[in-house]
C-alpha positions as CSV (number, residue, x, y, z in Angstrom):
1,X,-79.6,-99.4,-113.6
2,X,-80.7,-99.3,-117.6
3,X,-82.2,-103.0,-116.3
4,X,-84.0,-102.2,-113.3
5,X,-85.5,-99.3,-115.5
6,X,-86.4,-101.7,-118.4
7,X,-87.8,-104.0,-115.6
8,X,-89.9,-101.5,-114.0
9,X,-91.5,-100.0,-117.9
10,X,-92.1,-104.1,-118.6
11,X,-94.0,-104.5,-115.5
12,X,-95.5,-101.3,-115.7
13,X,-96.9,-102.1,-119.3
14,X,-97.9,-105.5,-117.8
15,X,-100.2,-104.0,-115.4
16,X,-101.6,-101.7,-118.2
17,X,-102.6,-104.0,-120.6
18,X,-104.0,-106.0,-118.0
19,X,-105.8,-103.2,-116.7
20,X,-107.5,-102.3,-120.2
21,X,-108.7,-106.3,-120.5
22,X,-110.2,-105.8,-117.2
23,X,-112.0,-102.4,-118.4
24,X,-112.8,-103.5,-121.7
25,X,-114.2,-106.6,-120.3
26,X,-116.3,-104.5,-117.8
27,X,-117.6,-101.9,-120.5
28,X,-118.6,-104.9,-122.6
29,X,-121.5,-105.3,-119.9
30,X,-122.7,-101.8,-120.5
31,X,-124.7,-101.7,-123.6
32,X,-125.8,-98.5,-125.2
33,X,-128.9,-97.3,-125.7
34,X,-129.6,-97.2,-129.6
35,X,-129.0,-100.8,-130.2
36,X,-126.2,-100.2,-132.2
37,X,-123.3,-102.6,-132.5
38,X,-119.9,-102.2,-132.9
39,X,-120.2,-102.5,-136.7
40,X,-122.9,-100.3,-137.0
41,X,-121.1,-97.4,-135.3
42,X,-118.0,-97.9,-137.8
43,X,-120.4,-98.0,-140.6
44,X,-122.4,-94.8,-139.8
45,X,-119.0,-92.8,-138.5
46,X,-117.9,-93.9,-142.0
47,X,-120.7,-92.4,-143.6
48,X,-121.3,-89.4,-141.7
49,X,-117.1,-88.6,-143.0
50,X,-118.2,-89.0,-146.4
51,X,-115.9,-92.5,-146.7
52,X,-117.9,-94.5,-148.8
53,X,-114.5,-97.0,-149.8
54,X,-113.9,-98.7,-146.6
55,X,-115.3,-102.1,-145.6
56,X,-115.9,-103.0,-141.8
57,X,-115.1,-106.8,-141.4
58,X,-115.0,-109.4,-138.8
59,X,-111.5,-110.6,-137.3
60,X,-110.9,-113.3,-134.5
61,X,-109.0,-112.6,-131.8
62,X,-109.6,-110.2,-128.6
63,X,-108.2,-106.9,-128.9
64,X,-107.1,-107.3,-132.7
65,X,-108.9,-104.2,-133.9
66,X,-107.2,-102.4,-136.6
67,X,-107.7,-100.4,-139.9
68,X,-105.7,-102.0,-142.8
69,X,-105.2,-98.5,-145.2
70,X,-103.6,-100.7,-147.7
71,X,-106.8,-102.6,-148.3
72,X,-109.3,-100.1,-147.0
73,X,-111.2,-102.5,-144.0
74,X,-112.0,-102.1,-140.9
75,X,-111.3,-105.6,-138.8
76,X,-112.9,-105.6,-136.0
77,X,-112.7,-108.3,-133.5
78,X,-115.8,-110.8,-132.8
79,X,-116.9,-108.8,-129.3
80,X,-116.6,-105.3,-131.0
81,X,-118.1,-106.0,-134.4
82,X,-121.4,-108.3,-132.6
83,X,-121.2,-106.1,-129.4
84,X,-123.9,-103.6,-128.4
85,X,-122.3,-102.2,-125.7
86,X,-119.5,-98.7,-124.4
87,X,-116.4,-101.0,-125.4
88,X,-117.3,-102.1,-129.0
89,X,-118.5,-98.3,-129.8
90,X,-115.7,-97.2,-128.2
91,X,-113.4,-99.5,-130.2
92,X,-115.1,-99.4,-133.6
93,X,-115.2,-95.4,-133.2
94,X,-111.5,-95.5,-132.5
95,X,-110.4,-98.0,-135.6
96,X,-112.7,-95.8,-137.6
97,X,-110.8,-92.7,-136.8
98,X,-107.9,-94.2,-138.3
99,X,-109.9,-94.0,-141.7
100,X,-110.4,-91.0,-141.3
101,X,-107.4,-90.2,-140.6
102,X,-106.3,-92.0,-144.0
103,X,-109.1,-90.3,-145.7
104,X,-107.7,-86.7,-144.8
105,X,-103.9,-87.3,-145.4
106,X,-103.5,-87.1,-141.8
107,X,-99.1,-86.0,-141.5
108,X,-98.5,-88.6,-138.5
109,X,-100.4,-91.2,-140.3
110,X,-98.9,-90.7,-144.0
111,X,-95.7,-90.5,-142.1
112,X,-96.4,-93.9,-140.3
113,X,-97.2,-95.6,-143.3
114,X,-94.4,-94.4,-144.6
115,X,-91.8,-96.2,-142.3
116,X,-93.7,-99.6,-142.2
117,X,-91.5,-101.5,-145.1
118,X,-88.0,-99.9,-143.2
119,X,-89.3,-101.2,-139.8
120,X,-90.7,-104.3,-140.8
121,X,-87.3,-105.1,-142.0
122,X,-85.6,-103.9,-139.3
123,X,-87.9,-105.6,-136.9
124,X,-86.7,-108.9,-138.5
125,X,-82.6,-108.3,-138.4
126,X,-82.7,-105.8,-134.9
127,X,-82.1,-108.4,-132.4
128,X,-79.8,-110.6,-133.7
129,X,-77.6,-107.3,-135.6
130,X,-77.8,-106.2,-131.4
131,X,-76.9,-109.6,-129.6
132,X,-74.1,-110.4,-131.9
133,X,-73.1,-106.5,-131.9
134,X,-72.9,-106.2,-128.5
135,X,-70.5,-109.4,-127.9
136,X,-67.7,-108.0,-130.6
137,X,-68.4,-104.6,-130.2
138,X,-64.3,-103.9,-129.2
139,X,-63.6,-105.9,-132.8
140,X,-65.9,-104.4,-134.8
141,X,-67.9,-101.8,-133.4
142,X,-69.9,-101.1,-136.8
143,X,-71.8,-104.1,-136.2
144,X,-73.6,-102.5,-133.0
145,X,-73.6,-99.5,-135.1
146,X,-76.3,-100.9,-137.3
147,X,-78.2,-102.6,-134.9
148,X,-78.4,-99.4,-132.8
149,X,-79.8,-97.5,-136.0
150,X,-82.2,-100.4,-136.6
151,X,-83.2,-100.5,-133.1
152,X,-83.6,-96.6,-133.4
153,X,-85.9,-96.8,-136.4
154,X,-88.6,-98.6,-134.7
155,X,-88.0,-96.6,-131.5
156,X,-89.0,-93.8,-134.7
157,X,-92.1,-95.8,-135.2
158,X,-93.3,-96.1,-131.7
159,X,-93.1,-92.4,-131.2
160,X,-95.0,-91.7,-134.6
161,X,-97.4,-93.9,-133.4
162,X,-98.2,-92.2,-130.8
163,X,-100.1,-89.1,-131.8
164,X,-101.7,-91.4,-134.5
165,X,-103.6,-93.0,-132.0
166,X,-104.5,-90.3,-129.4
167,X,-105.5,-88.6,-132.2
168,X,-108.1,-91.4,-133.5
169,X,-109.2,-91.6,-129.9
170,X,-109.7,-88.0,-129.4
171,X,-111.7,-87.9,-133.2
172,X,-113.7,-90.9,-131.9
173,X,-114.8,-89.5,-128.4
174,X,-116.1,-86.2,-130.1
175,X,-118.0,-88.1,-132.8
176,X,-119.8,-90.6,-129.9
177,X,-120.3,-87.4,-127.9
178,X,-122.1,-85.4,-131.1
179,X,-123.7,-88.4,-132.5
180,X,-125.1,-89.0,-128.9
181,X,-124.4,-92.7,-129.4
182,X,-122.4,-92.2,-125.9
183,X,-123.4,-89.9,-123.3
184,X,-123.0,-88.9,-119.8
185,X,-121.3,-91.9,-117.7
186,X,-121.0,-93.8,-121.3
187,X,-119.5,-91.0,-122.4
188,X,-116.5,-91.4,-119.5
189,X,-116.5,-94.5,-120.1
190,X,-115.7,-94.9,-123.3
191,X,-113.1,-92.0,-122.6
192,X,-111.7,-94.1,-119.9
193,X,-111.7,-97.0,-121.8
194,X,-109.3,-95.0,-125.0
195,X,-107.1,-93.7,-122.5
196,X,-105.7,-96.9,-121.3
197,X,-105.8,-98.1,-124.4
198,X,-103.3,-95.1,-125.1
199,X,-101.1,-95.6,-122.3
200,X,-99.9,-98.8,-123.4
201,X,-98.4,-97.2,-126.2
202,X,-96.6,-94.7,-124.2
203,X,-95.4,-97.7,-122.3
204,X,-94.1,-98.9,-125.4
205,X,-92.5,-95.7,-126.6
206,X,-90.6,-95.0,-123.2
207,X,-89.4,-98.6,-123.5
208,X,-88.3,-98.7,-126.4
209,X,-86.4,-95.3,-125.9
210,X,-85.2,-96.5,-122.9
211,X,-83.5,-99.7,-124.6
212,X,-81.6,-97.8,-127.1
213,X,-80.0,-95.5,-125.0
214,X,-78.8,-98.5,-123.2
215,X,-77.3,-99.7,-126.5
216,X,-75.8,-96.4,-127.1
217,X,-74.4,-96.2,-123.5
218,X,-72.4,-99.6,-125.0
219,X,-71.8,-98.2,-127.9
220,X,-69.7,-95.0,-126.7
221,X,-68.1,-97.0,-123.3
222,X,-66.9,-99.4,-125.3
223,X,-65.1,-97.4,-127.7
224,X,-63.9,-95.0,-124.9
């Protein structure tokens, strides 16, 4: 059953992220009318916050936007930072929210941050600590213990990172509205746009909670 569950979130999540291609390739076609491009949205969203430390930089890739608060720079990919058009604002608004977040000591943030040294180890030991747990887990049942806590702190992180990015949406779609960079049908696009984007986290969170209950489930039958 766990299976047919995990099956059903991966294809779900499939269809998501191709979904959000689809609409961010769509949006890309409708520019805005200001002229502004995605790195001059970041830039004046920056200013208007009072953040006068943060680059905006260019990054390859498609959909690699993302605010580095170790470093302080916007990376925003080739489309979004060139682009004059409802995706790029929509994006560059949405990475900039993120420093703003940073800039305001924002909890979920801070408490992100936080857990990115524990999960990046995690992340490397987590699937082979659960493959090999789960196959002597009647021997030595600690071993699946461990993984199942690893596995459980990146669950952690997935959840945390939810409201860190529905927030920087939500900061992102007032600041377009009131800066009237987007407005009317821009305006529900861009929101449209975010929303997916937001989904696929979700999608990611109910996965991964999902998965370790299934490795709990093996946990407690096997010892029972």
């Amino acid at each position: 059953m766990i299976w047919i569950i995990f099956g059903l979130f991966t294809l779900a999540s499939y269809l998501i992220q191709s979904s959000l291609k689809k609409r961010v390739e769509e949006y890309s076609k409708i520019a805005i009318p200001n002229g502004m491009t995605g790195k001059d949205v970041a830039e004046k969203m920056l200013r208007d916050h009072g953040i006068h430390d943060v680059r905006v930089e260019s990054t390859g890739g498609f959909l690699t936007d993302h605010y580095n608060p170790e470093t302080k720079v916007i990376n925003l990919s080739k489309d979004i930072y060139y682009g004059n058009n409802v995706s790029a604002a929509a994006v560059a608004a949405h990475e900039t929210g993120h420093a703003v977040q940073h800039a305001e000591a924002y909890s979920f943030l801070k408490l992100r941050s936080a857990l990115v040294p524990s999960v990046s180890f995690a992340s490397r030991w987590v699937q082979w600590v659960l493959l090999v747990g789960v196959f002597v887990v009647e021997s030595f049942p600690m071993l699946l213990l461990i993984g199942i806590c690893l596995f459980a702190l990146t669950t952690l992180f997935s959840l945390v990172t939810l409201p860190v990015e529905v927030n920087a949406s939500a900061r992102a779609l007032t600041w377009l509205e009131n800066s009237h960079i987007t407005a009317g049908e821009t305006q529900v696009k861009a929101k449209k746009a975010l929303s997916m984007a937001a989904y696929t986290y979700v999608m990611a969170a109910l996965s991964s909670l999902a998965m370790l209950f299934y490795y709990i489930m093996i946990f407690t039958n096997r010892r029972s």
